[in-house]
N, CA, C and O atoms as a GROMACS GRO file, in nm:
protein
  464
    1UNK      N    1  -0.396   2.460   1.488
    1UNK     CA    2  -0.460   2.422   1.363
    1UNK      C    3  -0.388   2.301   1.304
    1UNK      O    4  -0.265   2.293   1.300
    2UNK      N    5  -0.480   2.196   1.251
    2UNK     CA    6  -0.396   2.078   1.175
    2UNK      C    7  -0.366   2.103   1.044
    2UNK      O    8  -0.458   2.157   0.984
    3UNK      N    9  -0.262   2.082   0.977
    3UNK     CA   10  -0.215   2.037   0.863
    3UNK      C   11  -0.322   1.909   0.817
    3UNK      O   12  -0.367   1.817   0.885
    4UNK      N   13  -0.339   1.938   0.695
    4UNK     CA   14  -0.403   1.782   0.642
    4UNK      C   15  -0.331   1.795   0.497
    4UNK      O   16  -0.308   1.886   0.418
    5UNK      N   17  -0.308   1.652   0.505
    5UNK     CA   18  -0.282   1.641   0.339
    5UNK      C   19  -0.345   1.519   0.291
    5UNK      O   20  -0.357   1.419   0.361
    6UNK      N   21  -0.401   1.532   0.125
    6UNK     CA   22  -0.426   1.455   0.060
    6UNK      C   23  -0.354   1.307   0.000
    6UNK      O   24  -0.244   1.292  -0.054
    7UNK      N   25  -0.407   1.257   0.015
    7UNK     CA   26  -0.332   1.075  -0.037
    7UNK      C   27  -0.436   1.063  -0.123
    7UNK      O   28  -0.549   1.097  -0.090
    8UNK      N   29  -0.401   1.002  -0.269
    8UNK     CA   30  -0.487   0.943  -0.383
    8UNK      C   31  -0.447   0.800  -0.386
    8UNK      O   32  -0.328   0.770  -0.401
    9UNK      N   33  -0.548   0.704  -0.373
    9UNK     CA   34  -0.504   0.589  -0.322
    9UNK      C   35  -0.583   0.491  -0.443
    9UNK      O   36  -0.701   0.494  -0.478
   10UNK      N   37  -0.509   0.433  -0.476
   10UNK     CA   38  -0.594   0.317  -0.619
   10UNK      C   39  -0.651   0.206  -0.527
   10UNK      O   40  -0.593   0.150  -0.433
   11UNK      N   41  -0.776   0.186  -0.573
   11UNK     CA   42  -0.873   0.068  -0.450
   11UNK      C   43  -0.907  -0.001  -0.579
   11UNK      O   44  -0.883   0.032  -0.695
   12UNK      N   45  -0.964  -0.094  -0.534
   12UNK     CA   46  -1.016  -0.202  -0.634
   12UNK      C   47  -0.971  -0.341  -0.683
   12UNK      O   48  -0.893  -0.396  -0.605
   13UNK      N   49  -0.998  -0.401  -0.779
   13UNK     CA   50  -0.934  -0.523  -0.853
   13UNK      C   51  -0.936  -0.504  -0.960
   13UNK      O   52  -1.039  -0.452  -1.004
   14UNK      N   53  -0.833  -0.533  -1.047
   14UNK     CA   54  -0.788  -0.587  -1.175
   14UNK      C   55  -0.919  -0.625  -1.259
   14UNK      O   56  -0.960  -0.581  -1.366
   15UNK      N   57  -0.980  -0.746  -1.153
   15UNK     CA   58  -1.106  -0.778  -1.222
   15UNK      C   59  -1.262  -0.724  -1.241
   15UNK      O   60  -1.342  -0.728  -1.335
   16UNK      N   61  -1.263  -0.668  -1.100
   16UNK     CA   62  -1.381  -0.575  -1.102
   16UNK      C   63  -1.393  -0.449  -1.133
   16UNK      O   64  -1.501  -0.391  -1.126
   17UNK      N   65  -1.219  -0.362  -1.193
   17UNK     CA   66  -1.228  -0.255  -1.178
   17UNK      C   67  -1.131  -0.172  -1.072
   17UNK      O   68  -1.106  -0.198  -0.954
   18UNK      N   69  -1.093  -0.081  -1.140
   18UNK     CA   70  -0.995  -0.039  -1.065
   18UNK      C   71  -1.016   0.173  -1.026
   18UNK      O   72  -1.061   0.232  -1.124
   19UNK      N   73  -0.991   0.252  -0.918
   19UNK     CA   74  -1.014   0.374  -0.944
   19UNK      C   75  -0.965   0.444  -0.851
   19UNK      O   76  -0.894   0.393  -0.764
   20UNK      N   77  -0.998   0.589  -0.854
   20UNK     CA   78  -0.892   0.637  -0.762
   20UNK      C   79  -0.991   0.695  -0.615
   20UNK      O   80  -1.106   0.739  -0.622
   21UNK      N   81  -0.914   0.680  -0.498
   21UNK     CA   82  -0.996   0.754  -0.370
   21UNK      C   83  -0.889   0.808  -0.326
   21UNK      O   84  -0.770   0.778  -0.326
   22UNK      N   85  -0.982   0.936  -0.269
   22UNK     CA   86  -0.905   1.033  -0.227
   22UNK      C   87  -0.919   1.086  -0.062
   22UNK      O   88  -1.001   1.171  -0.029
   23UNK      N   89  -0.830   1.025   0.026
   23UNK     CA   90  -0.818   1.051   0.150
   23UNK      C   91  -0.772   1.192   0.241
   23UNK      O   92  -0.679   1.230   0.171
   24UNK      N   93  -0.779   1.262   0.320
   24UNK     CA   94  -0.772   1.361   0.391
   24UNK      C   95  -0.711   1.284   0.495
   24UNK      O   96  -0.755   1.174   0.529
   25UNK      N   97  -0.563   1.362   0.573
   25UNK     CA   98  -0.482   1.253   0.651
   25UNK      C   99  -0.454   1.370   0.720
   25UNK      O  100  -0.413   1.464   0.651
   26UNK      N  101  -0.470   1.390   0.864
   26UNK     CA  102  -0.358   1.474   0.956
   26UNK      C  103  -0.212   1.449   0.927
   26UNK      O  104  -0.156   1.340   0.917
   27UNK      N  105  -0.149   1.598   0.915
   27UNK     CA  106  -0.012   1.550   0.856
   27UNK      C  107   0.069   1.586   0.960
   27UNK      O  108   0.033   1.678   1.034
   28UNK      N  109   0.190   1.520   0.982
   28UNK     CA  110   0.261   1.535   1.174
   28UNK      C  111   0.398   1.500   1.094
   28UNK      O  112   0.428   1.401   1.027
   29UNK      N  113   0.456   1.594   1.118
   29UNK     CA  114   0.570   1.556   1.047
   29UNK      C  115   0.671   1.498   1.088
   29UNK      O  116   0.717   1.520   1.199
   30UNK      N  117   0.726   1.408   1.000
   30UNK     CA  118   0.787   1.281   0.968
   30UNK      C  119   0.737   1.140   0.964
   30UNK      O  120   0.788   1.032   0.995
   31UNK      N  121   0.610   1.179   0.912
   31UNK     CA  122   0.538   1.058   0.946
   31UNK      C  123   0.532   0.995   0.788
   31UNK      O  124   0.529   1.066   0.687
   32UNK      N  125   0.531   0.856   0.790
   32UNK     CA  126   0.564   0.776   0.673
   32UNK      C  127   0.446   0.775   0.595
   32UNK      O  128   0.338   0.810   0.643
   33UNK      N  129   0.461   0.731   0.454
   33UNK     CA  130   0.315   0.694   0.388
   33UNK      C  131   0.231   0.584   0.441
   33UNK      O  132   0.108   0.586   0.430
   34UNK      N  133   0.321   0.448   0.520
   34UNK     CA  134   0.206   0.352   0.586
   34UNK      C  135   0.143   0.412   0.666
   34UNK      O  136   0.021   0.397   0.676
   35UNK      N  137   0.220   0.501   0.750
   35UNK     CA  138   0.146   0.557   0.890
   35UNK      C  139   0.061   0.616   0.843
   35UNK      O  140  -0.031   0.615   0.925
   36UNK      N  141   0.016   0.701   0.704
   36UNK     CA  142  -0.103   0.753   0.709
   36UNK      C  143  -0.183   0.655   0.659
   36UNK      O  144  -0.299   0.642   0.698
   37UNK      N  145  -0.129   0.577   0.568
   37UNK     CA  146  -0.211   0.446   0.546
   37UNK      C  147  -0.300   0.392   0.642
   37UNK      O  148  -0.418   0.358   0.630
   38UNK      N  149  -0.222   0.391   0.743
   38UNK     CA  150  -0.275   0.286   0.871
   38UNK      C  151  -0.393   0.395   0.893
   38UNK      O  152  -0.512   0.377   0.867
   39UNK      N  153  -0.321   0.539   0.958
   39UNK     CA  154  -0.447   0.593   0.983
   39UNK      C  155  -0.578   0.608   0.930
   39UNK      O  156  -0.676   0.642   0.997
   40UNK      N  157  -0.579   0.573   0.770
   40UNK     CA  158  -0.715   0.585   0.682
   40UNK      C  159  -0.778   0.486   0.779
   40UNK      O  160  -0.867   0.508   0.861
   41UNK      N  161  -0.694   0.340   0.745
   41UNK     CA  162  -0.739   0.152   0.817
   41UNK      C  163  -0.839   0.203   0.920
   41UNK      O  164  -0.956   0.169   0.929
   42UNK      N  165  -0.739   0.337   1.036
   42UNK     CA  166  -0.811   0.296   1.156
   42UNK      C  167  -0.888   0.426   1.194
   42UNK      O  168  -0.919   0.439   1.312
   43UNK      N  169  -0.922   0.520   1.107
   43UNK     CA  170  -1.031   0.631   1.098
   43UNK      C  171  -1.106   0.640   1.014
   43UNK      O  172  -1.219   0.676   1.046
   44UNK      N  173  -1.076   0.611   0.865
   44UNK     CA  174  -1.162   0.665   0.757
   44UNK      C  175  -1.246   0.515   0.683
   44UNK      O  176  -1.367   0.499   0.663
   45UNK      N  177  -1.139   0.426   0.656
   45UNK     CA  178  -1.184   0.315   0.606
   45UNK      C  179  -1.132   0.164   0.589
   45UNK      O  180  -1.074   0.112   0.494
   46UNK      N  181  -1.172   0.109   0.717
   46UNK     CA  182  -1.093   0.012   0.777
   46UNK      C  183  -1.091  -0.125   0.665
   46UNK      O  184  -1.025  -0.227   0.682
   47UNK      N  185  -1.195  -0.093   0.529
   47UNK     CA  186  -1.167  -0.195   0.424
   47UNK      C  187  -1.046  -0.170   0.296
   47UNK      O  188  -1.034  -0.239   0.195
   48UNK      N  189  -0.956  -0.041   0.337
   48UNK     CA  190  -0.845  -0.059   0.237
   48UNK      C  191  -0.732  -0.179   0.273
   48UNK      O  192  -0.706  -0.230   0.382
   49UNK      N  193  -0.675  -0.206   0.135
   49UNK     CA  194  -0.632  -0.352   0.192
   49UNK      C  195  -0.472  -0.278   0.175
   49UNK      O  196  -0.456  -0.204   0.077
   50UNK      N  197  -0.377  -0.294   0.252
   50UNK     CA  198  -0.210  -0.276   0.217
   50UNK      C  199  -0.131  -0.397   0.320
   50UNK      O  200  -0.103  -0.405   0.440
   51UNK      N  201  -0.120  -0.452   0.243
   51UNK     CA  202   0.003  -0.556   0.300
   51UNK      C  203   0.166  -0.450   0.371
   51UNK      O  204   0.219  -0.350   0.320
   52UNK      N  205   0.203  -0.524   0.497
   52UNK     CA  206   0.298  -0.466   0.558
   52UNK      C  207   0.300  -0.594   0.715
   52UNK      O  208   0.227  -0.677   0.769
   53UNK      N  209   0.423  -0.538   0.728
   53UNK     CA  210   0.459  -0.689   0.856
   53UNK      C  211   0.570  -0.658   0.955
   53UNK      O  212   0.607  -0.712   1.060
   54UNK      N  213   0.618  -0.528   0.872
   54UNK     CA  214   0.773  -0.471   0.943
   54UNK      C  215   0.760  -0.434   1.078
   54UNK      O  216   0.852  -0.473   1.150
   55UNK      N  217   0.655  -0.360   1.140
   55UNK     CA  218   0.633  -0.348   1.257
   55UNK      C  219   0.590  -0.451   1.329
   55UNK      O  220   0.597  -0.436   1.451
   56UNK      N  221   0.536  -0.580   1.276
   56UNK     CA  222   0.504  -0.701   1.367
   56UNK      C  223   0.618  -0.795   1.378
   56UNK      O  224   0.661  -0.846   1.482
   57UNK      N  225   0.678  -0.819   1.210
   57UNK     CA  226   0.753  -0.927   1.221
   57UNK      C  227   0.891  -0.926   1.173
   57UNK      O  228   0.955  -1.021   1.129
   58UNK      N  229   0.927  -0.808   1.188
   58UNK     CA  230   1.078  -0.727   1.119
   58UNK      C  231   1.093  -0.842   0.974
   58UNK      O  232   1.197  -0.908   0.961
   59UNK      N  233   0.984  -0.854   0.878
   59UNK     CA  234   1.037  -0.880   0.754
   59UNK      C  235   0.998  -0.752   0.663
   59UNK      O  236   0.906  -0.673   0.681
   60UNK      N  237   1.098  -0.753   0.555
   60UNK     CA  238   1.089  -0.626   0.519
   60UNK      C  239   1.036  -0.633   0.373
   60UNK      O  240   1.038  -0.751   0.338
   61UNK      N  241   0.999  -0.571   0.297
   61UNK     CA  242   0.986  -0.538   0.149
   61UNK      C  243   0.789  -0.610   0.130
   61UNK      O  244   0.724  -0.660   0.038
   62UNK      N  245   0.774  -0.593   0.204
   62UNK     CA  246   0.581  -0.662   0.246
   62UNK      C  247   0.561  -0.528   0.168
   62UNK      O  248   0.533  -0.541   0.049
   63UNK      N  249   0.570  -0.400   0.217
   63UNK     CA  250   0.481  -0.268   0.212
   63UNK      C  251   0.514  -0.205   0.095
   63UNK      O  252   0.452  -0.102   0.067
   64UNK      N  253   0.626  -0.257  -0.003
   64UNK     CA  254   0.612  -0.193  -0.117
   64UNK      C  255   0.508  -0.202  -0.237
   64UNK      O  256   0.462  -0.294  -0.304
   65UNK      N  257   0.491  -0.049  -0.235
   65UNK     CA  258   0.390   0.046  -0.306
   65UNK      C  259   0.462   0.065  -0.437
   65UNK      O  260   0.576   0.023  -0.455
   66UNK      N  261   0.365   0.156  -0.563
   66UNK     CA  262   0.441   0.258  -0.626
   66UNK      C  263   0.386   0.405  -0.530
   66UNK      O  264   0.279   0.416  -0.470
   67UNK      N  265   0.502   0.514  -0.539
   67UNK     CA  266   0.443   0.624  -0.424
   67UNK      C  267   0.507   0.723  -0.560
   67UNK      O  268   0.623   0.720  -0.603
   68UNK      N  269   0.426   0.785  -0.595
   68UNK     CA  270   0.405   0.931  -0.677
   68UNK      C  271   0.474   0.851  -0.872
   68UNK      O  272   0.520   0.907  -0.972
   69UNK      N  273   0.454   0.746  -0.847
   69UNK     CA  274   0.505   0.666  -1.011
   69UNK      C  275   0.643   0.575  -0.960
   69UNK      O  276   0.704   0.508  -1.043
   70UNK      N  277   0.693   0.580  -0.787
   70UNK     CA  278   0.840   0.495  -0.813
   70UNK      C  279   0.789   0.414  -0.721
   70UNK      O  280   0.690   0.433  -0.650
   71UNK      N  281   0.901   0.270  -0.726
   71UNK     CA  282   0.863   0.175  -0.595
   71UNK      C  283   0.942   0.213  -0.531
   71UNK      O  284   1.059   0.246  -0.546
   72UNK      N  285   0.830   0.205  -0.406
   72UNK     CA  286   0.904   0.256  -0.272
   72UNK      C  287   0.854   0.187  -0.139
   72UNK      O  288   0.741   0.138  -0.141
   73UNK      N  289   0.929   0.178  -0.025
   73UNK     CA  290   0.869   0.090   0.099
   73UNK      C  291   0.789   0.199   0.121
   73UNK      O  292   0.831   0.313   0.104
   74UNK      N  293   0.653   0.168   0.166
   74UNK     CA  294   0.592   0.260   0.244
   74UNK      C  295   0.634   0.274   0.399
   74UNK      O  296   0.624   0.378   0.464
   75UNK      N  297   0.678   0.164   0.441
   75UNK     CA  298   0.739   0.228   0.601
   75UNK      C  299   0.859   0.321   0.599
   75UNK      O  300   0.873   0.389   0.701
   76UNK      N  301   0.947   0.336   0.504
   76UNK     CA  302   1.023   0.429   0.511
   76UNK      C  303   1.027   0.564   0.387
   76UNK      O  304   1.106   0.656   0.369
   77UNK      N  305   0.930   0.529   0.332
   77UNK     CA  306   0.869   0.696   0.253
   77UNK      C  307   0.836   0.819   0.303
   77UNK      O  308   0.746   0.854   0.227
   78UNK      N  309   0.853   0.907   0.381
   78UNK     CA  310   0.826   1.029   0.404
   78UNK      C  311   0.693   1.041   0.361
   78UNK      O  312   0.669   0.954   0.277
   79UNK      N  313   0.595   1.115   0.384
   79UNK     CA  314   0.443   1.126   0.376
   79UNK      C  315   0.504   1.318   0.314
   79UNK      O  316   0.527   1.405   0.397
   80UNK      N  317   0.515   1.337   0.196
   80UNK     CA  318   0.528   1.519   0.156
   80UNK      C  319   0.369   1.617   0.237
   80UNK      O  320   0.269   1.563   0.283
   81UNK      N  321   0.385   1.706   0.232
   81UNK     CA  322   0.299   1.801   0.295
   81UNK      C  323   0.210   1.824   0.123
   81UNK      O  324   0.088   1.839   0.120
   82UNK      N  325   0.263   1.824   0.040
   82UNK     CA  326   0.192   1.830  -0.031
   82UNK      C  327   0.075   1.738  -0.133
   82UNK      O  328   0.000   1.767  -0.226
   83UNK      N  329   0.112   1.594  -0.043
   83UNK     CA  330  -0.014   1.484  -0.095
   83UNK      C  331   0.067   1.383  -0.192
   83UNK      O  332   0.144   1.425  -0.279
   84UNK      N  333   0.046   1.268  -0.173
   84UNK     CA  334   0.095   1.146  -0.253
   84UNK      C  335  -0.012   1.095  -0.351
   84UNK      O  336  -0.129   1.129  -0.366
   85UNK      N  337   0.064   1.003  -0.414
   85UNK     CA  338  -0.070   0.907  -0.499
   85UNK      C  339   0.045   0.796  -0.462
   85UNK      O  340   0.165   0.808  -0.437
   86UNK      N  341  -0.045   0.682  -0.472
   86UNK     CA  342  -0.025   0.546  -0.371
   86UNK      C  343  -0.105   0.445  -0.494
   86UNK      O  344  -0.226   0.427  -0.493
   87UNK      N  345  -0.047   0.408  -0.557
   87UNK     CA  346  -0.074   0.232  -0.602
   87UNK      C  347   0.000   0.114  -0.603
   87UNK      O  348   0.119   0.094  -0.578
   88UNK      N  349  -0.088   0.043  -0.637
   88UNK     CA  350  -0.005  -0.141  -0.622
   88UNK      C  351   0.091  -0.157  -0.709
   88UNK      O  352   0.120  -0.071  -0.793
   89UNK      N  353   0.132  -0.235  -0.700
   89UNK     CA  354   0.304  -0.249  -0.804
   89UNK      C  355   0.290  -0.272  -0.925
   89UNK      O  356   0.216  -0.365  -0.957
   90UNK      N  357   0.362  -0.185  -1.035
   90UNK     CA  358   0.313  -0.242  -1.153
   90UNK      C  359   0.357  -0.372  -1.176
   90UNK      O  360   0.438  -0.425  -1.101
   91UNK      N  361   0.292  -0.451  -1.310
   91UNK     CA  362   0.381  -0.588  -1.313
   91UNK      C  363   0.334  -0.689  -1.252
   91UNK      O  364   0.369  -0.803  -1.281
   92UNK      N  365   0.226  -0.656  -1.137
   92UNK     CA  366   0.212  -0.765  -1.058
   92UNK      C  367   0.089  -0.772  -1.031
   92UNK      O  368   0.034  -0.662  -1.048
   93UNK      N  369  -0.013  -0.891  -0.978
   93UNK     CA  370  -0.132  -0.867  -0.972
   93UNK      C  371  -0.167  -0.845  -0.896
   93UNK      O  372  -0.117  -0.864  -0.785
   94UNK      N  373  -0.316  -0.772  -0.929
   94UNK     CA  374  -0.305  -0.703  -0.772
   94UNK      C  375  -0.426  -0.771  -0.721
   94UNK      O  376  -0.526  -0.774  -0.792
   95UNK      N  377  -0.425  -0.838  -0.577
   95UNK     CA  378  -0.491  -0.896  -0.507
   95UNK      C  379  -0.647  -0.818  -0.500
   95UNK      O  380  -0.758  -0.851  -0.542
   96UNK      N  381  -0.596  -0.700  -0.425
   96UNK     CA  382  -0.737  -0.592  -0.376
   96UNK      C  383  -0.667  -0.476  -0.332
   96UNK      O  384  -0.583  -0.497  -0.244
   97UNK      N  385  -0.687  -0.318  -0.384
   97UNK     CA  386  -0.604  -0.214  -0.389
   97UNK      C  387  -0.458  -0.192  -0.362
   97UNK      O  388  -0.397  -0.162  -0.465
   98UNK      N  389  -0.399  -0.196  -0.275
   98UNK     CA  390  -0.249  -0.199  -0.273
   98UNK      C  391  -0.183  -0.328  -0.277
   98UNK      O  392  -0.063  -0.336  -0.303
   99UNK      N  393  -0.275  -0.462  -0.245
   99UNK     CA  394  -0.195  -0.570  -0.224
   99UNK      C  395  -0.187  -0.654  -0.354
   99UNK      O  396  -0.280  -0.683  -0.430
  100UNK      N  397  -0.084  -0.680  -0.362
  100UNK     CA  398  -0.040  -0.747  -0.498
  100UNK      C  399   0.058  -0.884  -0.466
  100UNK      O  400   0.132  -0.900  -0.369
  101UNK      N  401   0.031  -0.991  -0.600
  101UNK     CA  402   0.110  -1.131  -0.555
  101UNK      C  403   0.200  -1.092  -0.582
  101UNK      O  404   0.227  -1.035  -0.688
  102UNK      N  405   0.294  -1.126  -0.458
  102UNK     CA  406   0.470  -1.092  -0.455
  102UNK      C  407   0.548  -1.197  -0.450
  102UNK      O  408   0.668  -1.188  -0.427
  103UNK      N  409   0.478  -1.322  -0.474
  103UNK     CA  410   0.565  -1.397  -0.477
  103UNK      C  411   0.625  -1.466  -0.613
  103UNK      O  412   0.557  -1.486  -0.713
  104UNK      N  413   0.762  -1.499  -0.601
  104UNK     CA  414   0.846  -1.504  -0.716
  104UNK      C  415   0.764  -1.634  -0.777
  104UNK      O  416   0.673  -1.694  -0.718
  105UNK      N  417   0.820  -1.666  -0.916
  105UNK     CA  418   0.719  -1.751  -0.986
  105UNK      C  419   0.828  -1.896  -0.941
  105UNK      O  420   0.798  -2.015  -0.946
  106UNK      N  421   0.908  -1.858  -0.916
  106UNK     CA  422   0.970  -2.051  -0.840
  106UNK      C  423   0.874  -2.078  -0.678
  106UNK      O  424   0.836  -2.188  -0.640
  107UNK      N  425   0.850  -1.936  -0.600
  107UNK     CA  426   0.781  -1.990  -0.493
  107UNK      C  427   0.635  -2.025  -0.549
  107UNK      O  428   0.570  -2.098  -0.474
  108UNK      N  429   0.561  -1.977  -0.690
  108UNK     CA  430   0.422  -2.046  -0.723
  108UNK      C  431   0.451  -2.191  -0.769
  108UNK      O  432   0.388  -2.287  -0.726
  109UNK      N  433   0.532  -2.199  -0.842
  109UNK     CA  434   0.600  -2.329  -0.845
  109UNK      C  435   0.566  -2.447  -0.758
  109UNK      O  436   0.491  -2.544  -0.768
  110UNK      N  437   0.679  -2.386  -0.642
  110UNK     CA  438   0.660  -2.506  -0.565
  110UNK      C  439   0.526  -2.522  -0.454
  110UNK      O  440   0.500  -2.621  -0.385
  111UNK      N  441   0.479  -2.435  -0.458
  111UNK     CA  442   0.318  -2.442  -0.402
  111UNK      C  443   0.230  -2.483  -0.449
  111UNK      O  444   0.151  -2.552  -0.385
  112UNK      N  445   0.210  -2.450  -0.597
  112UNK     CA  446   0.146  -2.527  -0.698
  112UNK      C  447   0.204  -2.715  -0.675
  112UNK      O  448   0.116  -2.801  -0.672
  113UNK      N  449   0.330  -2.751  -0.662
  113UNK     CA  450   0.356  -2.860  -0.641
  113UNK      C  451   0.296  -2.969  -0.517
  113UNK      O  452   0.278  -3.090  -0.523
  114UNK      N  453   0.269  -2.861  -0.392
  114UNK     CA  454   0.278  -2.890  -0.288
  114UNK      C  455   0.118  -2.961  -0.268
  114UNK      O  456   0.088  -3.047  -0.185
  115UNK      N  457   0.030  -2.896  -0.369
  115UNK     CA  458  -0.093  -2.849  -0.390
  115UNK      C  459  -0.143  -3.041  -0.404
  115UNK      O  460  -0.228  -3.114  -0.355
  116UNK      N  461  -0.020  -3.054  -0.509
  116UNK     CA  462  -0.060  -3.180  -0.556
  116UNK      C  463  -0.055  -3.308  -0.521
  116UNK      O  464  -0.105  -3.394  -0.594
   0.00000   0.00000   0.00000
């Protein structure tokens, strides 16, 4: 028999609206909050958006979430048996459900510069 646990996941934009979905995840234990992330991506709904790179490009701090109200990496969060809630960072804007601009305001700076 599988374990499943619930993930409450904030989808949306800032601008259009923001709300909560609620995912059903096989739970295998020790498995991280991206990994069930990923699994929504690649079973339930391949249009949630979460930025992450650690497994492609060993840079780190891409996948931070808030996970149950704290920031936390999602590649190294524990996934609880008893269900997470998963949103974008406070403070910051958020692109499209988990992904938010992370970049510091000297790197908009000089991009904005670059622009010109």
């Amino acid at each position: 028999m599988t374990t499943n646990v619930t993930i409450s996941i904030t989808r949306g934009t800032e601008e259009n609206g923001q709300y909560q979905q609620d995912f059903t995840v096989p739970f295998i234990e020790g498995m991280s909050v991206l990994d069930a992330l990923l699994w929504i991506r690649a079973n339930e709904d391949p249009t949630l958006a979460v930025r992450y790179s650690c497994i492609n490009a060993n840079a780190c701090k891409e996948c931070s979430v808030m996970i149950n109200g704290q920031v936390e990496y999602a590649c190294t969060a524990k996934l609880p048996i008893k269900g997470v809630k998963v949103e974008p960072l406070e403070n910051k804007t958020v692109i499209r459900d988990l992904v938010t601009d992370i970049l510091p305001s000297k790197e908009h700076l000089s991009t904005l510069m670059k622009q010109r």
